[in-house]
Every structure is written in C-alpha cells, then in structure tokens.
ZABAPA-63207 format. One record per residue (C-alpha): x, y, z; residue in one letter. Coordinates in Angstrom, 2 decimals. Example, Ala and Ser with C-alpha at 12.3 -4.5 7.8 and 13.67 -1.06 7.14 Angstrom:
<recs>
REC;12.30;-4.50;7.80;A
REC;13.67;-1.06;7.14;S
</recs>
This chain:
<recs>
REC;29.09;-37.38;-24.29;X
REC;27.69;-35.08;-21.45;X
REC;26.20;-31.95;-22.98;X
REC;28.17;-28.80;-22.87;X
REC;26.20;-25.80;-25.33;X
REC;22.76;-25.42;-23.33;X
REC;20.00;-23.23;-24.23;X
REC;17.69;-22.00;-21.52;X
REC;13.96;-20.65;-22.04;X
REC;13.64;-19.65;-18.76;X
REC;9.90;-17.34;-17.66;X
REC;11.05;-14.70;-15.05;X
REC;7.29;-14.48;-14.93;X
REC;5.07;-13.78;-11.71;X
REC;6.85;-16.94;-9.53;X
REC;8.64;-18.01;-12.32;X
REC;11.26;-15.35;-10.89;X
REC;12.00;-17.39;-7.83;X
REC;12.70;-20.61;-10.09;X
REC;14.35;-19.50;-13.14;X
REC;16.85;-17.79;-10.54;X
REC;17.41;-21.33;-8.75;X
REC;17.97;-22.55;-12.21;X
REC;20.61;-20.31;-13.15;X
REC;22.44;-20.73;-9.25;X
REC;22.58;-24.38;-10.19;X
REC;23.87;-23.84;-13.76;X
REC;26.65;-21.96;-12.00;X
REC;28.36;-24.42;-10.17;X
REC;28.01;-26.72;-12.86;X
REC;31.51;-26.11;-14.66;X
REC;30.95;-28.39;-17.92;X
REC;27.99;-26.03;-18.66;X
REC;28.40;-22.84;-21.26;X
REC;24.68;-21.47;-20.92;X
REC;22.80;-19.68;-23.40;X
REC;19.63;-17.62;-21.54;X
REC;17.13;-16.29;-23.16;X
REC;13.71;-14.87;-20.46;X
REC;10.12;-14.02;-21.00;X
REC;9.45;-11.33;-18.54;X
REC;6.60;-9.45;-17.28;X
REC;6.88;-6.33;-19.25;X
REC;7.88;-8.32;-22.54;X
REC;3.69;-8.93;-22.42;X
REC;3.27;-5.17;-23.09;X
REC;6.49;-4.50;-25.39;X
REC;6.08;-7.47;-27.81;X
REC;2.37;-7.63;-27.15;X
REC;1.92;-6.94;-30.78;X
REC;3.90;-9.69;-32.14;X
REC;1.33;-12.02;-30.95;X
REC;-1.68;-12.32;-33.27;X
REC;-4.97;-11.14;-32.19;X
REC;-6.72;-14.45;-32.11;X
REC;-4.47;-16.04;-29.37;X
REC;-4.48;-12.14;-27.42;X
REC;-8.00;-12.32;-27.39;X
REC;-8.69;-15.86;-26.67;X
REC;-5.64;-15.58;-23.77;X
REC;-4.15;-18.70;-25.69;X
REC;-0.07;-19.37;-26.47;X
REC;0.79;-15.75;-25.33;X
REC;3.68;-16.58;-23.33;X
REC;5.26;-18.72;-25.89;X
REC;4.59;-16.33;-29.14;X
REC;6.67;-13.82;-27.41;X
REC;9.33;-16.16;-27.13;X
REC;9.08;-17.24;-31.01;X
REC;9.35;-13.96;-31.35;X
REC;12.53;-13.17;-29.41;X
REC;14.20;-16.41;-30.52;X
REC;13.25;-15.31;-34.49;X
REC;14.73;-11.37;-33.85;X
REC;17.44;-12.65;-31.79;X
REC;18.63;-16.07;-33.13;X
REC;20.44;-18.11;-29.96;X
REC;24.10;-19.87;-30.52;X
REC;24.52;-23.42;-31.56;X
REC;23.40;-25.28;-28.62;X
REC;23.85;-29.35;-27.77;X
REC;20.62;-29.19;-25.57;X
REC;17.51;-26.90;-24.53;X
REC;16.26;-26.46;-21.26;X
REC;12.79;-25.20;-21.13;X
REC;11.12;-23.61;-17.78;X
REC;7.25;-23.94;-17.73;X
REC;4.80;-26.00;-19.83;X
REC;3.39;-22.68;-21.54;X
REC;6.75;-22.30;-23.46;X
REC;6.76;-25.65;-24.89;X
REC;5.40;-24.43;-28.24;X
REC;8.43;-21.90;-28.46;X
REC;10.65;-24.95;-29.44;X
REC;9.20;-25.12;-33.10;X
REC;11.91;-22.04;-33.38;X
REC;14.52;-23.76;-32.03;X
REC;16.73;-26.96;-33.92;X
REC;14.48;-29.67;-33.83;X
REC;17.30;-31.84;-33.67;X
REC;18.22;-30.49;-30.60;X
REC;16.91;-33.04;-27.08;X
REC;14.53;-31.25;-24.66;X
REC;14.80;-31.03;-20.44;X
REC;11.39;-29.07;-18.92;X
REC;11.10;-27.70;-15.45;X
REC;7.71;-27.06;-14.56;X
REC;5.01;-26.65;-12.14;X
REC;1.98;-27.80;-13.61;X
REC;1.08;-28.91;-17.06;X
REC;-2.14;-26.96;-18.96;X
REC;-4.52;-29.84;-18.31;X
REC;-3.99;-29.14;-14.62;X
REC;-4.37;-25.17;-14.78;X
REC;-7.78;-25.86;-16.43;X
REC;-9.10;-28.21;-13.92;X
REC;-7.85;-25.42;-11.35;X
REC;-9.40;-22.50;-12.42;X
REC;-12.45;-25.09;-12.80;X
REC;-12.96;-25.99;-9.45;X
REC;-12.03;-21.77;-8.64;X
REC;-15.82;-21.49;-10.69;X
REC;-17.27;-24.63;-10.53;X
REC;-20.57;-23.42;-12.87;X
REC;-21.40;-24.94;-15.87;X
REC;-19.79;-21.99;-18.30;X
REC;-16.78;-22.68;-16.36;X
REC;-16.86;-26.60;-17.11;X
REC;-17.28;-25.89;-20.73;X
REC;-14.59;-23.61;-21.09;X
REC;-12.04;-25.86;-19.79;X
REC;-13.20;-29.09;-21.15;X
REC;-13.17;-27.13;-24.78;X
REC;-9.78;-25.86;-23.85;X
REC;-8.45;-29.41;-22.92;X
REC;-9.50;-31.16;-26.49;X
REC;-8.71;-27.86;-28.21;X
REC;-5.42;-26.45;-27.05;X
REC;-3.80;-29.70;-25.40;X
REC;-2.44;-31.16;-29.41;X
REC;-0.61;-27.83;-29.26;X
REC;1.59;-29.05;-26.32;X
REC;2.25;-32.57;-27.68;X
REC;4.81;-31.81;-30.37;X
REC;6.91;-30.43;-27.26;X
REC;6.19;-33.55;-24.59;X
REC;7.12;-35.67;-27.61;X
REC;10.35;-33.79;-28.00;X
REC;11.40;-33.66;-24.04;X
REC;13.88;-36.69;-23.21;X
REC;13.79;-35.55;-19.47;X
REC;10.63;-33.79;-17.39;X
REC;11.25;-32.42;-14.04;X
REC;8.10;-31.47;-12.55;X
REC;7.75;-29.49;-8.67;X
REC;5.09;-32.20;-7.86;X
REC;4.42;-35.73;-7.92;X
REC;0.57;-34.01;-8.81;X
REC;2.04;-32.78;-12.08;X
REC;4.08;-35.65;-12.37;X
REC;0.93;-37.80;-12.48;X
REC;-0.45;-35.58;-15.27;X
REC;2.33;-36.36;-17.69;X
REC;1.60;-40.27;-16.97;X
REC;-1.96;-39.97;-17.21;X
REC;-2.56;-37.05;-19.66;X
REC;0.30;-36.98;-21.78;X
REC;1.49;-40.46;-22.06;X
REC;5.18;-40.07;-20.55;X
REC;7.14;-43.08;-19.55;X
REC;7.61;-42.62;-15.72;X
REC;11.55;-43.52;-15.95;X
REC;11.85;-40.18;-17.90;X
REC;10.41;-38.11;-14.68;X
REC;12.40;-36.82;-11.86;X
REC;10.44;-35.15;-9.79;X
REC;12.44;-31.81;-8.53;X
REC;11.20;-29.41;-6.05;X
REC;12.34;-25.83;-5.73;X
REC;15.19;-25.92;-3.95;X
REC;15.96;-24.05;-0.95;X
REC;18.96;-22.20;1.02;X
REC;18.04;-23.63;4.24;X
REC;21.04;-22.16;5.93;X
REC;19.21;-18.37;4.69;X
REC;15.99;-19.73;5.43;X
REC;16.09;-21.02;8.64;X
REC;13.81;-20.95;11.77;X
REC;13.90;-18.20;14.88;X
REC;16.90;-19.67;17.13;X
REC;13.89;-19.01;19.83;X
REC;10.60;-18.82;18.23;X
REC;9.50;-16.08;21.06;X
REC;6.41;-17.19;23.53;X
REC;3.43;-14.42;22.62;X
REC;0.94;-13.75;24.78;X
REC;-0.60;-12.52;21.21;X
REC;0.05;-15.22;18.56;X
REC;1.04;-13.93;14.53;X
REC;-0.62;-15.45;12.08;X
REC;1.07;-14.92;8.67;X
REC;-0.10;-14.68;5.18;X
REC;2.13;-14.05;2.25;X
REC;0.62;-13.71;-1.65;X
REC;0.95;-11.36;-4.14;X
REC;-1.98;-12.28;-5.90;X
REC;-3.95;-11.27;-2.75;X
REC;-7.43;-12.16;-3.66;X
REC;-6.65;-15.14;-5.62;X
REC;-4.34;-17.01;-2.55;X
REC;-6.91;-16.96;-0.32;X
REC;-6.06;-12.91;1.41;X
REC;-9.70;-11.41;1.81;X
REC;-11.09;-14.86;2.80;X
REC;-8.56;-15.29;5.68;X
REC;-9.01;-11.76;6.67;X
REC;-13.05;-11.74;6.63;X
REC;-11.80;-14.87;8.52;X
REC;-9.58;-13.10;11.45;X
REC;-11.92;-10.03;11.78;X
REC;-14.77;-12.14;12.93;X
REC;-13.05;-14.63;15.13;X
REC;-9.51;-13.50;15.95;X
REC;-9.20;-9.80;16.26;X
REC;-8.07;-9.32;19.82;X
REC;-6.67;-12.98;20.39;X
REC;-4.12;-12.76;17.60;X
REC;-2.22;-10.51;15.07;X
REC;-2.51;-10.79;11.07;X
REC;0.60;-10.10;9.27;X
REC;0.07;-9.99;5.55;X
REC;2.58;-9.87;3.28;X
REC;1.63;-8.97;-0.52;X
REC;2.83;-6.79;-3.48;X
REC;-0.70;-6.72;-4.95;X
REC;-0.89;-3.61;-6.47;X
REC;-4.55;-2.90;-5.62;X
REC;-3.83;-3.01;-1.77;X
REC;-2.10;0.22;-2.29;X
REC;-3.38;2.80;0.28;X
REC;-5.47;-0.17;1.75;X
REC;-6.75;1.33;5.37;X
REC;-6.00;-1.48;7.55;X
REC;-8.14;-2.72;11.04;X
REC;-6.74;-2.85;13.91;X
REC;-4.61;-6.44;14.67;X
REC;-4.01;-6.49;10.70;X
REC;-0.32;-5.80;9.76;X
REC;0.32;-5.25;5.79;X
REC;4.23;-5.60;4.83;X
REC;4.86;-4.45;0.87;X
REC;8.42;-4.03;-1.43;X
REC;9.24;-7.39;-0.19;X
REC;11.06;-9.88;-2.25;X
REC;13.81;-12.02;-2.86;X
REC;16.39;-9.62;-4.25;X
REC;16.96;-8.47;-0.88;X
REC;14.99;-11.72;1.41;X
REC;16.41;-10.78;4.81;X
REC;12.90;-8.76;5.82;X
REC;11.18;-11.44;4.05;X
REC;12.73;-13.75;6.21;X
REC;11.91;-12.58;9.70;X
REC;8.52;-12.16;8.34;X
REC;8.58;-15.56;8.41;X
REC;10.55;-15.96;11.41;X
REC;8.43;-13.55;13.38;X
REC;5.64;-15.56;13.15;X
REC;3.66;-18.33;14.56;X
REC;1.33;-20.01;12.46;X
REC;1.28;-20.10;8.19;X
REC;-2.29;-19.72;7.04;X
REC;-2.53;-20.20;3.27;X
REC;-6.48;-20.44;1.96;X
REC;-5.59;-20.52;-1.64;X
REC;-7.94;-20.94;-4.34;X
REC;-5.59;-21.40;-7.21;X
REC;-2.31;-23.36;-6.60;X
REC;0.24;-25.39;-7.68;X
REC;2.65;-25.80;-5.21;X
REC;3.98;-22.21;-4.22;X
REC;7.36;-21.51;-3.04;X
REC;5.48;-19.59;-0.12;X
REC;4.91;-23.35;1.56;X
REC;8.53;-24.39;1.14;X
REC;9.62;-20.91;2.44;X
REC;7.10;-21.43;5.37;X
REC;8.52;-25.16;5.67;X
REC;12.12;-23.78;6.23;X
REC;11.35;-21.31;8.86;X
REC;9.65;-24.06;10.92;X
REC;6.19;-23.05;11.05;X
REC;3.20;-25.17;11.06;X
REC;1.17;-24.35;8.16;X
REC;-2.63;-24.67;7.51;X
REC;-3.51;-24.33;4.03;X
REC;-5.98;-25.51;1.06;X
REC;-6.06;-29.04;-0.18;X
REC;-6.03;-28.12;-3.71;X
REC;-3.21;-28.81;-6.64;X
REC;0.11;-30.31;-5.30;X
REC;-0.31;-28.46;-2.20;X
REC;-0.08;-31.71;-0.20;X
REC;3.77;-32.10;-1.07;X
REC;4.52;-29.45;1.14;X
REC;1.83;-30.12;3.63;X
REC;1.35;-33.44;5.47;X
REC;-1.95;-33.50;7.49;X
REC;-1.35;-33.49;11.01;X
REC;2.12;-34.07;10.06;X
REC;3.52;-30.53;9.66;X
REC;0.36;-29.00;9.30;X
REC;-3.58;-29.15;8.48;X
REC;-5.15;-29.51;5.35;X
REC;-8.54;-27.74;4.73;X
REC;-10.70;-29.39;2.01;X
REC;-11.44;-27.01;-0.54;X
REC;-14.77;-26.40;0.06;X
REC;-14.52;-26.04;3.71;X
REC;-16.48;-22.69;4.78;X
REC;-15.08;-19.51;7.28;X
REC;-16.30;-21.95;10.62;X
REC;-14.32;-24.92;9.27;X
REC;-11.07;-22.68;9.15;X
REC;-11.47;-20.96;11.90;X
REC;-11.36;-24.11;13.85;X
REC;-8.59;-25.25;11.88;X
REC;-6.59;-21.93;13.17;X
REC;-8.35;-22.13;16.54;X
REC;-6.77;-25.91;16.78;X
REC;-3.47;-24.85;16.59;X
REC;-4.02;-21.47;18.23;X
REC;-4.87;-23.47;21.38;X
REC;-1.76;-26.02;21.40;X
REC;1.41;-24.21;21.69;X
REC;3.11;-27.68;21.42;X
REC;1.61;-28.69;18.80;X
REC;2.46;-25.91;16.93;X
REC;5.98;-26.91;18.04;X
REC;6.16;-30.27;16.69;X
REC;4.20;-29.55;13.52;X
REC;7.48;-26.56;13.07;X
REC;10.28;-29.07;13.51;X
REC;8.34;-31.22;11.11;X
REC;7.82;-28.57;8.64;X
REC;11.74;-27.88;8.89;X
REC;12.52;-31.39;8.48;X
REC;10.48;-31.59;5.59;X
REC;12.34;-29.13;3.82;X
REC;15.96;-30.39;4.91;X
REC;15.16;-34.07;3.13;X
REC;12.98;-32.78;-0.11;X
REC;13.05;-29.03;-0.56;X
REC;16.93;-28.16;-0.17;X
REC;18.94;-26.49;-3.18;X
REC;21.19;-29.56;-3.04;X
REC;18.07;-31.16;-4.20;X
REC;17.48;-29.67;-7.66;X
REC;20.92;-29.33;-8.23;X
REC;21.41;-33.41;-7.65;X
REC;18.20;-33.77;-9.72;X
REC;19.32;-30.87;-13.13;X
REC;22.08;-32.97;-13.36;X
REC;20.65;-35.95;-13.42;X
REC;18.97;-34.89;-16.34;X
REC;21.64;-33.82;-17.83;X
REC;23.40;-36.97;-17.52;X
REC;20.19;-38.75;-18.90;X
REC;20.86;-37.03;-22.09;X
REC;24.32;-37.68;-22.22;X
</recs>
C-alpha cells in the first residue's frame, strides 16, 4: 500500500531553498500525497539558537538538526505513514519522530564528504586533524538515521559513492536524483548575440568561498579590456563594493522572481565557476540550461554537471591564476567551440537535470516503500 500521510523535514537553508522548493512542486502534482512540512530556516539559527546546548554551538556540531528536535518537540507533527528528510545534517532529528515510521533522504553530500572538502579548502596539518577527529567522532551520530532510510536520493553519483563506501548502503536502495530543472524557464538566448566584447559570468553568494575574488584577481590581470565580468552575488559584505572598470556586480537576485536571473545567464558567454567548496551547485545546472559552456573546479561532484571538453573544462583544483587564465583564454579564442560546448551543456540538462527527472525519481521512492 503506496504511502499517503508524509512528513517532510525539509532545510530552506542557504541552497537548500532552491531544493526544498523543487520538493514541494513535485509533492504537488502528486495527488495520493497529504504532506506534512515542517522547515529549518536561516533565521530559526538565531531564534531557537538557545535551544541548542552550548557544547554542540560551540563545537559547530548537530546545530541544524537540534533546532529541528526542537520544533518537532514544541510543535508535535500529525500521524504520518512516511518521513521525507532533506539533507544529511537533519538525519539526527528523526530520534523525535516515530521510529516506526520508514525514512526517504534527499541530499547533496553526506558529512564524511563536507569534511574531506573543507580539508582540501586548508590542506595543513590542523586542518587534517580536525576532520579526521570529526569523521571517527561525529559520523556514529549519523548511522542510527542511514540505518533507518529505506530509500537515499543523493544529487551525485560522488555522494552516492559515499553511502556505498562510507556508510555501508546497498546500492539497489540509491537513486541518484539531480535537482530538477524548468528547462522551458531556463532556456538558452534564441540568438546568443556575437560580442565584439565577450561576458564572462560568475554567480555565488558565498562570494569568497565559490571562487569570486580568485576569478576577479584573475580578469583584472589578464582580461580587463578583452572581456566583461558580470558577477552575480548576494554576499552581504560586497555591499558598497567600488567596482573596476569591465566588472559588472548584479545583487537582490533570486529565484522568487528568476526572470533577471535568467538573462543574466542568457546574456552571457562563458560560465566561470573557481569554487573552492562544492557539492554540486544548482548554479552549474542553471548554467547547463541556458547553454553556456562552463569552466569550473574539479572538486566534489562538480563533474556531473561538467564533462571535460564535453560541455566544458575542468580545472584541477590546484591549478594556479596562469592555468585558468588559459583555460578562459581557450574558449575566449574559439567562438565555436564555445558553441558546441553550449548545445552540449543544454543537452546535458534536457536528459539528467530536468524537473521531470526528480519527479520520476521521488516517486520511485515512494513506490519503493510501498
């Protein structure tokens, strides 16, 4: 019997946003479905801040999912047949829900992978230890919740691989489920227009962190003149940010109203991505959809969005300023190249990164606990 009552735990954190509101699109047009949602959001880590004890605030641990205890203990949910959880940091939240109840998780990444990350982001020895102490320390915390998931839906074959490998799950009980897409919203130029000066486009709110004043130290000393940088971030400390000349900054864009996000896109020639921290943004599948070739960091599940010399070039992680600006000079030089890598970056998204995607893959999952 196909599941009916369904509890979400969806994070409406950061980019969580993006995919918790996929989520609930897809839960929409799923008729058998009588949804339950209950959100951790941003400001919840001020408001409740206080519900989560001071040895987990201070060592940064289980935040997330303490606030969710919390709002699951002051706000009990409904009887529910099943719980869907969104992001491996709320996994620990289900010790307040029915144990009974079977488990689907939608996630990017799992914590094993976020330590390795933000080791190779500081590859010194402190660094190491940290994240190999966090890895035997904090990982048992997660297990009670893999154990209790019938049905994991990672972004990323990457994170997929993690479950197998870290966490012992059977590979039949993985569907790998990318963030889907409206390609008919997200959809290239009709005429990507000929400039005599080329756009190069960056979008990150986390501007530091994705790779922004790297690109830019980047563009100032190789580009400035012989292409435009348009850089789109919310990062609240570019905020009255002077900016040189050939340097574009776009802010209060989003995707409660995407149209200007969209022809930021479609305005542009060439996505440039030097991330240092990444899972698999939406930013690549959005860049994907528009048709633009993309040249980004080879780091995290990046590669699922990015085929090397396919629809775009990989940069090794280590790679300096000269070995990216050649990367950019490459396609700066080859109009028709940047061509074909665009219709293979739209291509990429109409067979693996569509909404009809993730919905054909939620229920799926659904039908797997049936």
């Amino acid at each position: 019997m196909r599941p009916e009552r369904v509890l979400f735990l969806l994070s409406r954190v950061l980019g969580g946003k993006t995919f918790s509101g996929q989520l609930q699109k897809v839960v929409a047009g799923m008729r058998h479905i009588r949804p339950h949602y209950v959100f951790l959001e941003e400001e919840d880590y001020g408001s409740l801040r206080g519900h989560v004890p001071a040895w987990k605030r201070a060592a940064g641990l289980y935040v997330g999912s303490s606030i969710l205890r919390h709002k699951l203990r002051a706000q009990p949910p409904p009887a529910s047949d099943v719980v869907f959880v969104q992001s491996f940091e709320l996994l620990p939240a289900l010790s307040e829900v029915d144990p009974g109840l079977p488990a689907i998780l939608a996630h990017d990444s799992t914590n094993i992978l976020s330590y390795r990350l933000i080791r190779d982001t500081d590859p010194g020895p402190f660094a190491s230890l940290v994240c190999g102490f966090k890895s035997k320390v904090v990982t048992p915390a997660y297990r009670p919740g893999v154990r209790r998931t019938r049905v994991f839906l990672p972004r990323t074959h990457w994170c997929a691989r993690s479950l197998v490998h870290d966490f012992g799950v059977e590979p039949g009980r993985i569907l790998v489920a990318p963030g889907g897409i409206d390609l008919e919203k997200w959809s290239p130029a009709v005429e990507r227009a000929a400039r005599e000066v080329p756009v190069l486009l960056f979008v990150g709110n986390d501007f530091a962190r994705k790779g922004g004043e790297f690109l830019l130290d980047v563009f100032l000393r190789r580009f400035q003149g012989r292409a435009r940088l348009r850089i789109v971030s919310n990062d609240p400390a570019l905020k009255g940010r002077e900016w040189p000349q050939g340097v574009e900054h776009l802010s209060g864009l989003g995707h409660a109203a995407p149209g200007a996000l969209q022809e930021a896109y479609r305005g542009a020639d060439i996505f440039v991505f030097p991330t240092r921290k990444e899972h698999m943004g939406m930013v690549l599948t959005e860049a994907c959809a528009t048709g633009l070739p993309i040249i980004a960091t080879d780091v995290g599940g990046v590669r699922e969005a990015v085929r090397n010399d396919g629809n775009g070039i990989l940069v090794p992680y280590k790679a300096d300023a000269e070995a990216w600006a050649a990367a950019i000079e490459t396609l700066l030089a080859d109009p028709e190249r940047r061509a074909r890598m665009g219709e293979a970056s739209r291509a990429l998204a109409e067979n693996e990164f569509a909404f009809g995607v993730l919905r054909e893959r939620v229920e799926t999952a659904f039908a797997m606990i049936a």
